[in-house]
FIKE-780002 format. One record per residue: x, y, z of N, C-alpha, C in turn. Coordinates in steps of 0.2 Angstrom, whole numbers, plus 5000, padded with zeros to 4 digits. Layout:
N
XYZXYZXYZ/...
END
This chain:
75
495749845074496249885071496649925076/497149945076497649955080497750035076/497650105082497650175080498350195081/498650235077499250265080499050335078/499350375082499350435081500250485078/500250505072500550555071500650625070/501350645074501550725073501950735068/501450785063501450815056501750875058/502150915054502050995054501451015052/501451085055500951135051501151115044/501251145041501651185036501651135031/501551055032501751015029500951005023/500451045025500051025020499550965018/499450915022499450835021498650835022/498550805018497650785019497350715022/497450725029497250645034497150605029/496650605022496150535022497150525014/497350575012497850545007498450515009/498450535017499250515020498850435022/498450405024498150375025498250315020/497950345015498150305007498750285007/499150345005500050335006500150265009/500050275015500450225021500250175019/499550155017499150085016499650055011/499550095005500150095001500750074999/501150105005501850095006501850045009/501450025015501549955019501149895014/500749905008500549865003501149825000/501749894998502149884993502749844998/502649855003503249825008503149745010/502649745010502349655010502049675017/501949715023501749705029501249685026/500749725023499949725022499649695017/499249635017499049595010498549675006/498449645001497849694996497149715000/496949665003496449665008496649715014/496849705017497249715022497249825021/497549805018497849905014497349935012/496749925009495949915007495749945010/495749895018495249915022495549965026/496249985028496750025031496450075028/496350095019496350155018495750175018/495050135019494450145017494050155012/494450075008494250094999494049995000/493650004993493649934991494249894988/494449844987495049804985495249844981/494249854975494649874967495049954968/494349994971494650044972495450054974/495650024980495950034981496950014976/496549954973497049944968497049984963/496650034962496550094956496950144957/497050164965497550204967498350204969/498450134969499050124968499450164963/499450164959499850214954499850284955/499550304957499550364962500250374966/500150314969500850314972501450294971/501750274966502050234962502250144964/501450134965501550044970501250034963/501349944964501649914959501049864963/500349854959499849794959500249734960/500749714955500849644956501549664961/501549634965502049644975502149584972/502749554967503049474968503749504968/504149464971505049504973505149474964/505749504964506049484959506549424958/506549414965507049344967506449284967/505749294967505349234970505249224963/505349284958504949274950505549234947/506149254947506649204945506649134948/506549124952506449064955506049014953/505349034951505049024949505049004942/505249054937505649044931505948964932/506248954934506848924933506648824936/506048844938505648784939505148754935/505148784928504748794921505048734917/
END
């Protein structure tokens, strides 16, 4: 696993292990990161991990809306 290092403000208030969450998260919600993938980034289990999402406003099911119509349409 590959570390990066970010510069935060003071001020900003952020608690390493929930920024951590966030990110896995956001790159969950972005398609970088399978469910697995984001899991282990944050240091939770799948389910955990998927319990959190709504925390952040990520959306368990990650299917574009153009691949659901498409799908649709092959019914």
């Amino acid at each position: 696993m590959q570390t990066i290092t970010i510069n935060l403000p003071d001020n900003a208030n952020l608690d390493a292990r929930q920024t951590v969450k966030f990110l896995a998260s956001k790159l969950f919600e972005a398609g970088k990161l399978s469910l697995g993938q984001a899991a282990e980034m944050a240091g939770l289990t799948k389910v955990a991990f998927a319990e959190i999402l709504a925390d952040f406003d990520v959306s368990l099911i990650n299917y574009p809306v153009a691949e659901m119509k498409r799908d649709a349409e092959k019914i």
